[in-house]
C-alpha positions as CSV (number, residue, x, y, z in Angstrom):
1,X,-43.1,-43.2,-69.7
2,X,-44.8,-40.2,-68.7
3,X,-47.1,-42.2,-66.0
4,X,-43.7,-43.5,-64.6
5,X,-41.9,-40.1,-64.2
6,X,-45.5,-38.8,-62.6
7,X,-44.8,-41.5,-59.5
8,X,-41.7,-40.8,-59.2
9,X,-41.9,-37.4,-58.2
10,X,-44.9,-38.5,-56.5
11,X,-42.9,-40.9,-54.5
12,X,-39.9,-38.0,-54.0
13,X,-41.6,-34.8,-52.6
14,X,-39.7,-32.1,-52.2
15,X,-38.7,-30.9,-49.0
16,X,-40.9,-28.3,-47.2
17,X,-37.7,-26.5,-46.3
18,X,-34.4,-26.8,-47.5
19,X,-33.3,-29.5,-50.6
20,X,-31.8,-32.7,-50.1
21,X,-29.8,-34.4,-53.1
22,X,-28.5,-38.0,-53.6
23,X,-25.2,-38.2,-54.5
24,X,-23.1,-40.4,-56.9
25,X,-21.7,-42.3,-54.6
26,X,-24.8,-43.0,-52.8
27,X,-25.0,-40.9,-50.0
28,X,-27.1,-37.7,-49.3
29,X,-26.4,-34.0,-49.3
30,X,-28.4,-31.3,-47.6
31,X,-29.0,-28.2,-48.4
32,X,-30.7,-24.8,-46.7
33,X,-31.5,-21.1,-46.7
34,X,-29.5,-19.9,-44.0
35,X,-30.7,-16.3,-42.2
36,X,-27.2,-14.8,-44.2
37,X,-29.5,-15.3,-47.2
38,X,-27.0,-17.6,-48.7
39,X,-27.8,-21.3,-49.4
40,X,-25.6,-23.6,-47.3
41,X,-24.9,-27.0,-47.3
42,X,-24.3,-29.4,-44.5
43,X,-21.1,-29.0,-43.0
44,X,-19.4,-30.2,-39.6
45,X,-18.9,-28.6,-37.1
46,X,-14.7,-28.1,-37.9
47,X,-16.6,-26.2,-41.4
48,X,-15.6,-29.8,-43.5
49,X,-18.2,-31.1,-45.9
50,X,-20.7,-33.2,-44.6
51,X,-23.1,-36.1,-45.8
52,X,-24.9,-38.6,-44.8
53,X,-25.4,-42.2,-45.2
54,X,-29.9,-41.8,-45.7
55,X,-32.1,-40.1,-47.0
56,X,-33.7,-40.1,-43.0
57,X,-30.1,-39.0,-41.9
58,X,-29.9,-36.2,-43.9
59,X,-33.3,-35.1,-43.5
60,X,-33.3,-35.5,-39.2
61,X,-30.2,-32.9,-39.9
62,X,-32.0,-30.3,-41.5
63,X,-34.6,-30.6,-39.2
64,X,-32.1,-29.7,-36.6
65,X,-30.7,-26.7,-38.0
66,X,-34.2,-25.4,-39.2
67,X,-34.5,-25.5,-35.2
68,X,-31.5,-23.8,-34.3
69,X,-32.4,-20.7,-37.3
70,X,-36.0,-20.7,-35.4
71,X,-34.7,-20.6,-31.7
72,X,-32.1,-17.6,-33.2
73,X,-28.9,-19.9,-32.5
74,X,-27.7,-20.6,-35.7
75,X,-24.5,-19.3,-36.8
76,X,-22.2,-19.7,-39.7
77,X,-19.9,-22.7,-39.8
78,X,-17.1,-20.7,-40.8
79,X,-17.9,-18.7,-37.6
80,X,-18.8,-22.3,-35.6
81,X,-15.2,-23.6,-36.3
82,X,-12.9,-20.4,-35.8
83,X,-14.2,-20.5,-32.2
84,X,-13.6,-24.2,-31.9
85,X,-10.5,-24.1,-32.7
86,X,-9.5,-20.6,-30.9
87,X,-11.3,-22.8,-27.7
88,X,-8.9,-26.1,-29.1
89,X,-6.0,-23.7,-28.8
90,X,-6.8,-21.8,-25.5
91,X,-7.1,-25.3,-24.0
92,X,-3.8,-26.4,-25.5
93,X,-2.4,-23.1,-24.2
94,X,-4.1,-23.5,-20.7
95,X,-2.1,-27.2,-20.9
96,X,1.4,-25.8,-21.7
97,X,4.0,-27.7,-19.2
98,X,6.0,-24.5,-17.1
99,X,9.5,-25.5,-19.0
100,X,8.5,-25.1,-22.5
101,X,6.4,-21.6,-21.0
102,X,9.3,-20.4,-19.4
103,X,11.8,-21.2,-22.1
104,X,9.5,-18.7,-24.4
105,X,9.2,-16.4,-21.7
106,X,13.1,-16.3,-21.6
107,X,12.9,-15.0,-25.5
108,X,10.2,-12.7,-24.8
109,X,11.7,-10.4,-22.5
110,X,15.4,-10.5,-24.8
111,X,13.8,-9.1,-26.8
112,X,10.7,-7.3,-26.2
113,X,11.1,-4.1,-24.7
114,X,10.7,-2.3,-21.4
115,X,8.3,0.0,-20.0
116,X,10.9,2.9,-20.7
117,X,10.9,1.7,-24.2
118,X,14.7,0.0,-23.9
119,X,15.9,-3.9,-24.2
120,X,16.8,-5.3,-21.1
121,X,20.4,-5.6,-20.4
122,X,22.2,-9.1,-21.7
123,X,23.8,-9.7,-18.2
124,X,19.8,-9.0,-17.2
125,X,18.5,-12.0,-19.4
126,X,21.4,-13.7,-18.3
127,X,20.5,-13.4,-14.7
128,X,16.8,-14.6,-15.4
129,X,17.7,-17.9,-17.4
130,X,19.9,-19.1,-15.0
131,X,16.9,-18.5,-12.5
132,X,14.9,-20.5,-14.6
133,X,17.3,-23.4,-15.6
134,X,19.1,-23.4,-12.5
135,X,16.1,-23.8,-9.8
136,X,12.7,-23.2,-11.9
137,X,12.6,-26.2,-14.4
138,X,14.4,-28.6,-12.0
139,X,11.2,-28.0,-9.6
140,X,8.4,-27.5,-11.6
141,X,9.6,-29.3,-15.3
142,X,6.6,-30.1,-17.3
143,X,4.0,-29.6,-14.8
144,X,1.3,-27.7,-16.2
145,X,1.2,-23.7,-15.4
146,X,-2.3,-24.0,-14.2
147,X,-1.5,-26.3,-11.7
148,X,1.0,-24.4,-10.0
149,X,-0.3,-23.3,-6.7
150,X,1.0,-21.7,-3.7
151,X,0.8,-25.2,-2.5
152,X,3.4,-26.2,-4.6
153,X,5.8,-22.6,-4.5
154,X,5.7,-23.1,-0.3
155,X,7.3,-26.4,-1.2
156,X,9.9,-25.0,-3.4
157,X,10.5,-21.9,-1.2
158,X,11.1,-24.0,1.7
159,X,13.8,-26.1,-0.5
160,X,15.5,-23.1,-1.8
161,X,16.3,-21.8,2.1
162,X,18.1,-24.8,3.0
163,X,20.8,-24.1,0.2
164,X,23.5,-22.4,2.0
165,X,24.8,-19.1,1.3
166,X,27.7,-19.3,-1.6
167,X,29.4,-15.8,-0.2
168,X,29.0,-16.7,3.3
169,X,27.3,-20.5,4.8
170,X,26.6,-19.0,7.9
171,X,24.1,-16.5,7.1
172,X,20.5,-16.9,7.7
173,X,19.6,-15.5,4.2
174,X,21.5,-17.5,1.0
175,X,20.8,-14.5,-1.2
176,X,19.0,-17.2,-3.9
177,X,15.3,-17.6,-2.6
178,X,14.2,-14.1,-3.2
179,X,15.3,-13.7,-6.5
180,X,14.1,-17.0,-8.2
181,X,10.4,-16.1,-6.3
182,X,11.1,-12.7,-8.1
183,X,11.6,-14.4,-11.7
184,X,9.1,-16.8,-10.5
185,X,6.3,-14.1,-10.0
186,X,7.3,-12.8,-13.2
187,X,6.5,-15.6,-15.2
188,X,3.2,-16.4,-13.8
189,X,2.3,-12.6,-14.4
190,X,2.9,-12.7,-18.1
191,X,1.1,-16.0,-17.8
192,X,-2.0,-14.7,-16.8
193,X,-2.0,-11.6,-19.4
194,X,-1.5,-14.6,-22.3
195,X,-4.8,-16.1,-20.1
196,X,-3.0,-19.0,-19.6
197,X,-4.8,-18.9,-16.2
198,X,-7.1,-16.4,-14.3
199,X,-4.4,-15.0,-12.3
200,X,-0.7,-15.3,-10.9
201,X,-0.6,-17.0,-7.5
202,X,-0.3,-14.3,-4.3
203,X,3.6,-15.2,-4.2
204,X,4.9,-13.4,-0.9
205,X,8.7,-11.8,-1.7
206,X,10.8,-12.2,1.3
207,X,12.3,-8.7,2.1
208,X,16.2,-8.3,1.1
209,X,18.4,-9.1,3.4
210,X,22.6,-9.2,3.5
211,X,24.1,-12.2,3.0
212,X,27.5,-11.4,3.2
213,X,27.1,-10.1,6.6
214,X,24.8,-10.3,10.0
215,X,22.3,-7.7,11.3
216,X,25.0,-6.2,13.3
217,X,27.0,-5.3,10.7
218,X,28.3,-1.9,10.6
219,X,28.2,-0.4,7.0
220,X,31.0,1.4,8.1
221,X,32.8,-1.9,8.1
222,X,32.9,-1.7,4.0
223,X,34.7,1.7,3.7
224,X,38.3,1.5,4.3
225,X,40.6,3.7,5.1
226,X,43.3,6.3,3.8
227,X,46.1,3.9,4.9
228,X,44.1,0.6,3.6
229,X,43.4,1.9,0.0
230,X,46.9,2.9,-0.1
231,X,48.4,-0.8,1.2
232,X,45.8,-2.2,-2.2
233,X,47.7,0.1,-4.2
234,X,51.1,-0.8,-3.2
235,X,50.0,-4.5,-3.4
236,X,48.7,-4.4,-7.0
237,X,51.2,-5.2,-9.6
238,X,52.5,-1.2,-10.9
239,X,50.6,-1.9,-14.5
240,X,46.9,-2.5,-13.0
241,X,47.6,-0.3,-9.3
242,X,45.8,2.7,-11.1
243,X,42.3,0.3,-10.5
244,X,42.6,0.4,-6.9
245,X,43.1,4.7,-7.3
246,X,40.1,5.1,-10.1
247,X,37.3,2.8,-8.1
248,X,38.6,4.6,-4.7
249,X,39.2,8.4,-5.8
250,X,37.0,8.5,-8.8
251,X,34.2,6.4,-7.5
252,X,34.4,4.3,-10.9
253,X,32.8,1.0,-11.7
254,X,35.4,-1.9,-12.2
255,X,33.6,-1.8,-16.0
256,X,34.3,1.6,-15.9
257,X,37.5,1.9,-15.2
258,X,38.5,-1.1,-17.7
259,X,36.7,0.7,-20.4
260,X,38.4,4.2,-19.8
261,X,41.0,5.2,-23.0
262,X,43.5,7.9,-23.1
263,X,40.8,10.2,-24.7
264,X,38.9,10.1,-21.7
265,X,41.4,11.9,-19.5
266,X,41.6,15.8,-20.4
267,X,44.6,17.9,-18.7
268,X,44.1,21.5,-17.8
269,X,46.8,24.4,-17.8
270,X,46.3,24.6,-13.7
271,X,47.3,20.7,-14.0
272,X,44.0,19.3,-12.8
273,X,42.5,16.4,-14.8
274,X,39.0,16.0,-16.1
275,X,37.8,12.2,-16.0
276,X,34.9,11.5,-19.1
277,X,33.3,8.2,-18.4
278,X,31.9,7.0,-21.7
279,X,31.6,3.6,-22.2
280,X,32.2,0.3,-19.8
281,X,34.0,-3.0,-20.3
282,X,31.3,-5.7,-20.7
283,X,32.0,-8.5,-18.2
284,X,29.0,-10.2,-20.2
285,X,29.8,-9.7,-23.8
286,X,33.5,-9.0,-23.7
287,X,32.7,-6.3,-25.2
288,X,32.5,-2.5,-24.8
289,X,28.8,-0.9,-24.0
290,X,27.0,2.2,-22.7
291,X,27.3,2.6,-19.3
292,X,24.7,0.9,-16.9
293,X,22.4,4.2,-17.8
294,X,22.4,7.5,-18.9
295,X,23.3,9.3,-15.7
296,X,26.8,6.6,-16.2
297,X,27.8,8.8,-18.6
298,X,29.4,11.5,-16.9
299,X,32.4,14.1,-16.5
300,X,34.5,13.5,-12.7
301,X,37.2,15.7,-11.3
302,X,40.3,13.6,-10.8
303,X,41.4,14.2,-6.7
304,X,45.1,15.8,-5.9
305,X,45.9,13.1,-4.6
306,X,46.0,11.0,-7.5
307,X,46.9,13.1,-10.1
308,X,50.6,12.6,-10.6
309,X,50.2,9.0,-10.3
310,X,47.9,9.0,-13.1
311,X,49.9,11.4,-15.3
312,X,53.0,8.8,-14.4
313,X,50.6,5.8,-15.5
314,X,49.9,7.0,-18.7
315,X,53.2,8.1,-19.6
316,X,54.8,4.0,-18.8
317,X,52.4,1.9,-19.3
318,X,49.5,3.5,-21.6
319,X,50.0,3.4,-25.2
320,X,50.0,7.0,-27.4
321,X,46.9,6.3,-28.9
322,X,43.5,8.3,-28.6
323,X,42.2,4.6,-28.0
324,X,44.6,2.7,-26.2
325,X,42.9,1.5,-22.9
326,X,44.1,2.8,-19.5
327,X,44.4,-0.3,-18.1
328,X,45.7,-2.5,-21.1
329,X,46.7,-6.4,-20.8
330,X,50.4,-5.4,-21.2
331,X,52.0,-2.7,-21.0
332,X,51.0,0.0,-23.9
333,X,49.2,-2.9,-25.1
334,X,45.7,-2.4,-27.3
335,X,43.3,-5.0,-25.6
336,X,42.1,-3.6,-22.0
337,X,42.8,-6.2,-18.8
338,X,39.7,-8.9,-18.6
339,X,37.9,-9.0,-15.6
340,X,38.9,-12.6,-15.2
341,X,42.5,-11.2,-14.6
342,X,41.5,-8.5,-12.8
343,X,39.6,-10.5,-10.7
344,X,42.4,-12.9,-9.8
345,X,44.8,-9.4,-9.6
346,X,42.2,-8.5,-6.6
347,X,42.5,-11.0,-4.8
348,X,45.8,-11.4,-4.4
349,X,46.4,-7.7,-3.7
350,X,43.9,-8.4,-0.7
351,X,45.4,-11.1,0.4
352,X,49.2,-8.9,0.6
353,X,47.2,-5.6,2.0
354,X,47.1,-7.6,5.5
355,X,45.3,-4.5,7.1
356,X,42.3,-5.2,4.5
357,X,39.5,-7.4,5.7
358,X,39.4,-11.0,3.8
359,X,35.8,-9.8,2.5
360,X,36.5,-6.9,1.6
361,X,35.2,-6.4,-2.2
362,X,36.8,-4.5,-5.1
363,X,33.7,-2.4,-5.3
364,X,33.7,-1.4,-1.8
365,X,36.4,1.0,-3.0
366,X,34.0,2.5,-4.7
367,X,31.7,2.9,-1.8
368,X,34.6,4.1,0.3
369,X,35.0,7.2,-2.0
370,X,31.3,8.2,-1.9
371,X,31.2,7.8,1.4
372,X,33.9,10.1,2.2
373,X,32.8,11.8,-0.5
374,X,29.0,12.3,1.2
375,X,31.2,13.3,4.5
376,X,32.7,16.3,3.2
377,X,28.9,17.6,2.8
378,X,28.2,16.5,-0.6
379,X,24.4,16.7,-1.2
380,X,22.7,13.9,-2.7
381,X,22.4,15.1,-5.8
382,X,26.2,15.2,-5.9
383,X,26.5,12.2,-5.0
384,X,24.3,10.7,-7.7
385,X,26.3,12.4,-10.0
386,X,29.4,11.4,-8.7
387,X,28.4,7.7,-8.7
388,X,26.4,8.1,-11.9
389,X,23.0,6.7,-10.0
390,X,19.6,7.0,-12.0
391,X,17.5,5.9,-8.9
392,X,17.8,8.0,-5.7
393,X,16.9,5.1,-3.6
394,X,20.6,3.6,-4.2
395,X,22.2,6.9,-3.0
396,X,20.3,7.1,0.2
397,X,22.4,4.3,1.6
398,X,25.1,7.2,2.2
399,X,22.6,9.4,4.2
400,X,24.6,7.9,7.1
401,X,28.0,9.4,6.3
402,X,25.7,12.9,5.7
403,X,24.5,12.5,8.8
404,X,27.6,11.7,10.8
405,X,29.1,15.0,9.2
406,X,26.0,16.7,10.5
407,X,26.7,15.3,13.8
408,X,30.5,16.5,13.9
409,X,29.8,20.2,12.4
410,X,26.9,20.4,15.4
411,X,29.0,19.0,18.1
412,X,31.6,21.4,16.8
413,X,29.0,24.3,17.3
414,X,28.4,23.6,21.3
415,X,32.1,23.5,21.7
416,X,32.0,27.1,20.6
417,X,28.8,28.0,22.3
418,X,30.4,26.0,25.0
419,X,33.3,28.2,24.9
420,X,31.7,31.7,24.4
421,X,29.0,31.0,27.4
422,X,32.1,29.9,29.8
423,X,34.4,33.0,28.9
């Protein structure tokens, strides 16, 4: 017995380094001192158990990784298979087709938010996904992000100019290219901070141009006058005429003016009024919201000139209420007019007002009354105010009425001069 067990081990060395160990199934396990200081066994490269079919198998394995511990390259197979898969799923990521990218992309920015620390407006995501379903996924689908070059956006740009204009064919500019390149670029941005590939594409934005009019439109075109804003008001049925006064007078927003209530309109012993814009109708969400931002929020002197034909409003058609909207559905009714209605209202108050130009917006109103308003020397600041603007940049398209005060108040001076020096 004992000679027996002696040839045995005599047949079945141990290994020099590491153990192997013959299962009870048959096949071989292998085992090593690992430079952790921890005895591993074999394992694949995914971190699963691992055996081998021979003896020879199992020990040309360790003779492998007693290599890789020599040459300083071994690492733990826990460690080995977190970064295969984290490769696995960068790949997969690098792979993603642009529809299923941009649909996610579409939930990020609802509701992740801005630099400025605020969610973007809903009429803002709104704008975005119809940028994305209505020309993005029809052109790109499921091709892959990475393979969306400037090759292919040159090919898509060049398709998106021959759409005609929806406000006006015959302009050279449809108002739609720029603004899908703009969502476009936005998408391949965030793209490249997930590393889904090195870097957006150079995409060139085409600068803004009018569509509803040609270069040698006059912006003076869009204001209308005195006798114009009072043929709208006369044209618009007596509940919903006060609109025309509050976008032209006030300088209000059509949101604005459908989410003004009685408590918004203080009266003063003198009889002046004080306007209080709060809050605006939400064409989006049917709903009422905070103004567009915080400088919407703001207190307006109501003009003479509308005065008693607000106080008259309010006392027929405006409900007693603290709440009741100032331009209601029916007459002292609780639910404010839609902008659908108001919308149809418009244009057939346009259409009467014969003297009014057939493209001539509600919210040109509203520029009409800064304009004048920027005539009668208001500084920009006023203006911005006025208008409730947060950016500077939107006000500076009324420099031009500033400046064609400045130019009557100087000519005015050389008359004077004129007259002194001829005298």
């Amino acid at each position: 017995m004992s000679t027996t067990t002696k040839k045995d081990k005599k047949a079945s060395p141990r290994e020099t380094w590491g153990s192997l160990r013959k299962l009870p199934s048959g096949r071989w396990q292998a085992r090593y001192p690992a430079p952790d200081g921890q005895m591993h066994s074999a394992r694949t490269e995914d971190d699963k158990p691992l055996t081998f079919l021979t003896k020879t198998d199992a020990r040309t394995w360790l003779a492998s990784v007693h290599t890789k511990i020599a040459q300083g390259e071994w690492e733990p197979p826990s460690v080995v298979a977190a970064r295969r898969r984290a490769e696995a799923e960068a790949e997969e990521a690098r792979s993603i087709g642009f529809t299923e990218y941009a649909e996610r992309w579409i939930e990020f920015i609802r509701l992740e938010p801005t630099r400025g620390g605020k969610k973007r407006a809903i009429a803002t995501v709104r704008s975005y996904k119809s940028k994305v379903t209505g020309y993005l996924i029809p052109e790109f689908g499921d091709t892959e992000i990475r393979h969306i070059d400037m090759a292919r956006i040159r090919v898509m740009t060049h398709r998106l100019d021959q759409i005609p204009a929806p406000l006006n064919p015959k302009s050279k500019f449809n108002g739609i290219t720029r603004p899908v390149l703009i969502v476009l670029m936005m998408i391949l941005r965030q793209a490249a901070r997930d590393g889904i590939i090195p870097a957006a594409p150079p995409i060139s934005i085409p600068k803004q141009e009018s569509v509803r009019h040609d270069h040698d439109h006059d912006p003076e075109d869009d204001v209308a006058s005195p006798e114009q804003v009072e043929a709208l008001y006369e044209a618009t049925p007596n509940l919903y005429s006060i609109m025309v006064l509050l976008a032209a007078w006030c300088q209000l927003r059509r949101g604005e003016c459908l989410g003004l209530q009685r408590r918004d309109i203080q009266w003063h012993d003198d009889g002046t009024a004080t306007l209080q814009v709060r809050r605006q109708f939400n064409a989006n969400t049917g709903a009422m919201s905070d103004p567009k931002s915080e400088a919407g929020k703001r207190a307006l002197s109501v003009p003479r000139i509308m005065v008693e034909r607000l106080k008259e409003h309010l006392r027929d058609n405006v409900a007693p209420e603290a709440k009741a909207p100032v331009v209601p559905t029916n007459v002292r009714g609780s639910v404010p007019l839609s902008h659908t209605k108001w919308g149809h209202l418009w244009g057939d108050a346009r259409d009467t007002a014969k003297s009014v130009p057939q493209g001539f917006r509600f919210h040109d109103l509203r520029h009409t009354g800064l304009t004048l308003f920027a005539q009668e020397g208001a500084t920009l600041a006023e203006l911005m105010r006025r208008g409730g603007h947060a950016d500077m940049r939107v006000v500076l398209r009324y420099q031009h009425s500033t400046m064609t005060r400045d130019r009557e108040l100087a000519n005015r001076m050389s008359d004077r001069v004129e007259a002194q020096l001829a005298a």
